[in-house]
N, C-alpha and C positions, 0 to 999 in steps of 0.2 A: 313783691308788692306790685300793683297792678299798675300802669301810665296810666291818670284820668286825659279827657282831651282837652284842658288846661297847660297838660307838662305837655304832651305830645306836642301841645302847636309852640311850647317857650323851645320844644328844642328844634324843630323845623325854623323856627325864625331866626335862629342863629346858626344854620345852615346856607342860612341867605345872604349873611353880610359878607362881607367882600374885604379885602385886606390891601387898598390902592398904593404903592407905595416904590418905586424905583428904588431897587435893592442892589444899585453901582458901587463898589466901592466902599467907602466908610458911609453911606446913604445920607449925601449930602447933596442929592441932585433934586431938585424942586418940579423939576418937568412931572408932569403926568402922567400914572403907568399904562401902558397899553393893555391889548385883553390880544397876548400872543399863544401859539400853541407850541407846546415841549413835545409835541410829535408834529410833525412837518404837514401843514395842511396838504398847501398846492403837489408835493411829493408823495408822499407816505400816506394820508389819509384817503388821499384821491384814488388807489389802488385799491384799498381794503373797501372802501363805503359801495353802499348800494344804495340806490334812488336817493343820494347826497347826508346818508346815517352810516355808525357803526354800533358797535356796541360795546358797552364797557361797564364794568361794574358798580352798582350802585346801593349804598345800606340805604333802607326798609327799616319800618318796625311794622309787622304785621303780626298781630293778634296777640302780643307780647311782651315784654319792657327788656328783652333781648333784641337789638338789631340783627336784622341777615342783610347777606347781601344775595341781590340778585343781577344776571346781564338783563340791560335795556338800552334800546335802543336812543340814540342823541344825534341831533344834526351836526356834523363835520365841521361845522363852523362852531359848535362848542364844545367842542370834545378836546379833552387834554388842552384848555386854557388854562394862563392864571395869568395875573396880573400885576408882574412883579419887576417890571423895566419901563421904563420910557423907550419911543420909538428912536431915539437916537441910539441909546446904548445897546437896546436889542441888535439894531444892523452892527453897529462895534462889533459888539461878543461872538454874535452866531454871521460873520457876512460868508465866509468858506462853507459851512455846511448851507447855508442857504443858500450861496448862488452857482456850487458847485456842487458834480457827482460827487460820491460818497467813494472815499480813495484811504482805505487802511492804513497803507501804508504814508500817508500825510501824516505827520505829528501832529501839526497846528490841526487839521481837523477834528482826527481824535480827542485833543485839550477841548476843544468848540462841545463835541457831542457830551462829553464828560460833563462841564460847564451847565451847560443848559438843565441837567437834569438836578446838577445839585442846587443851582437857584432856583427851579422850581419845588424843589424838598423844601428849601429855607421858607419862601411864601407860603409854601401850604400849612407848617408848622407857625407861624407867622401870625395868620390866617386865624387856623385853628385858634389859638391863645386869644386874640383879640377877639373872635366870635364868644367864648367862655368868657372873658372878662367882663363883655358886655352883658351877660347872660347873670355874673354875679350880682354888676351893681342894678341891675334890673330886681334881683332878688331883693338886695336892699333899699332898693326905692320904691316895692310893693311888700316891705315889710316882712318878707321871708326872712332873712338875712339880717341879724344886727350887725352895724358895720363893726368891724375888725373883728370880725369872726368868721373863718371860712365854713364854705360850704362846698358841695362838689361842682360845681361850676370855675368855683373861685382855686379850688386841687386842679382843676385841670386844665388851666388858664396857668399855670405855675410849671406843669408838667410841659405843656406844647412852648410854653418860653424857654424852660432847659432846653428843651431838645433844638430849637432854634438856633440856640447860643451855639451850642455843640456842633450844629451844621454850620454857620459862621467860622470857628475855627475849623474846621476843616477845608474851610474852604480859603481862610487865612493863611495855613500853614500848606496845602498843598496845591493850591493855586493860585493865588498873588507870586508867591514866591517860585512858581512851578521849578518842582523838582521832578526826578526823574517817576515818568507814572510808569504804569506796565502794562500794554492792551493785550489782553488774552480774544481773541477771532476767531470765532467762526462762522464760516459759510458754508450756508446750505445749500447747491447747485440744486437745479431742476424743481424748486420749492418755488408753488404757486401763491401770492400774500394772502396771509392768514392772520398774523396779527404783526402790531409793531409797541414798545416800550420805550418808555422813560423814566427811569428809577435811580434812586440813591436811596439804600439799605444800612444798617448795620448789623454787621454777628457779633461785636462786641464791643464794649467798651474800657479805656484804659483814661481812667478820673475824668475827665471832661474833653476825651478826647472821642473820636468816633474809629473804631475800627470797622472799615465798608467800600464795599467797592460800588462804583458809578456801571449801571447797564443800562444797554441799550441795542431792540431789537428793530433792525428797521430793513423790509423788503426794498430792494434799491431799484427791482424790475417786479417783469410780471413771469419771471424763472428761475430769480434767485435774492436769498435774503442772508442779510448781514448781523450776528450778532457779536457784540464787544461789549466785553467784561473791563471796566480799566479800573487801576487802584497803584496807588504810592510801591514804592518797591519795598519800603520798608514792611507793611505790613504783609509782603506776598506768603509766608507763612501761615501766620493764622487760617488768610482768607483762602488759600489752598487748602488747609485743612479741615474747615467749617465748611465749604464747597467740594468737598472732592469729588462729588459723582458727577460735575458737570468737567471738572478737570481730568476724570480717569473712566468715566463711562464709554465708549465708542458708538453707543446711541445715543448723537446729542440734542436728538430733536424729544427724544426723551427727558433728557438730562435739563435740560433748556424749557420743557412745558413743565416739569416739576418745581424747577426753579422760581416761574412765574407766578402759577398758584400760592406756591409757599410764601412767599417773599415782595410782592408787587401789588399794588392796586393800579398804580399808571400807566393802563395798556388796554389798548384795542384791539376789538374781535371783526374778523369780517363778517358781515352779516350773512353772505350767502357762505362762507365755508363753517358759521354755525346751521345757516337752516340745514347745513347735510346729517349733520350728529342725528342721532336714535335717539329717543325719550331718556333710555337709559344713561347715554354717554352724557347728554345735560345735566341730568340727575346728579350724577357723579360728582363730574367736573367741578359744581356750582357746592355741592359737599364738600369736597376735598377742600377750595377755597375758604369757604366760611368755617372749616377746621382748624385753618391753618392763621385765622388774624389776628392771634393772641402768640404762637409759638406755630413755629413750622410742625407742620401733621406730616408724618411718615406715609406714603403711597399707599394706596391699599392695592395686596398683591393682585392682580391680573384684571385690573382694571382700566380701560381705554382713558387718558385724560391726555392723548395728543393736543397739543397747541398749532400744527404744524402738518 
């Protein structure tokens, strides 16, 4: 069925609302949330960006009632925002990776980098729900909608509030309580920044629990960049085995650009190490991606889609 430009602009307007809300704790803090970034401006962003942009992925509906995504370009001051702490608790949670080098071997930093990305999964899932809910009872206050009957706005305002929950306990069960996590490292010496990440995934789930590990991919210079996998010990099984090629490949800047595609939307490109790519290698890249938003897409053999 076709989007008239009726549904196209109902669903662009609930792309626009915003989910303000300090996500401390049991979210009983009234302050105001800030608009912080889950990839490090002043550090991280400021290496990749050109002319004060990067690029990151953004869904599109062109010519179609299927979105793609396409890279485009965003000013470094809104890239990988959300708005999901107050300015007190953001300096609490994150003050180690933010007013120090980035040092693997610190726990408490590793718990920091971990942290940040699964409160940014919870707001955007959050987020999400709340933009859909609002998008229902819009339905039913122009009469689309009789009330207590759903619609697909009102399914998927249902789906992004599971999934919310589900990010909450996990973050209940293995961060309030931190228990032993596992950071799986590595560093790429001699790597010029190319991109950096902030993600919390799952490969699976066990009832309302989340099986997934917390990544994160961040150039710490301008010759060497750091990526860390962390996740519960309990599940290092599974997620060793639903990851193996990034745990057993010896090309990990392979292993690591596959991962990204398949698995992420929270990550920045530099803009001059994409102007180098060939027509084709964009081509690719930007395919393989939009293959892969539904279920991870298998590589296509002998195809360039470096990240790195």
């Amino acid at each position: 069925m076709a989007v008239d430009g009726k549904q196209k602009g109902a669903f662009f307007k609930i792309q626009k609302m915003e989910f303000n809300k300090c996500l401390h704790g049991t979210f009983d803090c009234k302050k105001p949330a800030i608009r912080a970034h889950s990839i490090q401006n002043a550090k991280v962003l400021d290496v990749l960006q050109k002319d004060n942009h990067v690029l990151i992925p953004q869904g599109k509906i062109a010519g179609g009632a299927t979105p793609v995504v396409e890279f485009e370009l965003i000013g470094r001051n809104n890239a990988s925002t959300f708005t999901g702490l107050c300015g007190e608790h953001d300096r609490e949670l994150f003050k180690l990776i933010d007013t120090e080098p980035l040092d693997t071997e610190n726990q408490d930093q590793m718990y920091e980098l971990g942290h940040r990305a699964l409160l940014r999964e919870m707001h955007a899932c959050l987020e999400a729900a709340n933009r859909f809910q609002n998008a229902h009872y819009d339905n039913i206050k122009n009469g689309v909608t009789k009330l207590g009957e759903p619609d697909g706005p009102g399914v998927m305002a249902v789906n992004f509030w599971i999934k919310a929950w589900r990010v909450f306990r996990y973050q209940c069960e293995h961060f309030e309580r931190k228990p032993e996590l596992v950071h799986y490292v590595v560093e790429l010496d001699d790597q010029i920044p190319t991109v950096a990440v902030s993600s919390f995934f799952s490969i699976d789930h066990d009832g309302n629990n989340i099986i997934g590990p917390l990544f994160n991919v961040v150039p710490v210079s301008d010759k060497k960049t750091v990526a860390v996998l962390s996740y519960p010990k309990a599940q290092e099984d599974p997620i060793k085995k639903a990851l193996a090629k990034l745990f057993d490949e010896p090309d990990k800047k392979e292993a690591l650009s596959v991962l990204i595609l398949q698995r992420v939307e929270n990550f920045v490109l530099s803009p001059t190490f994409y102007d180098s790519w060939t027509e084709e290698k964009k081509k690719n890249v930007i395919e393989f991606f939009n293959d892969s938003i539904e279920e991870p897409a298998d590589p296509p053999p002998g195809q360039d889609l470096l990240l790195f």
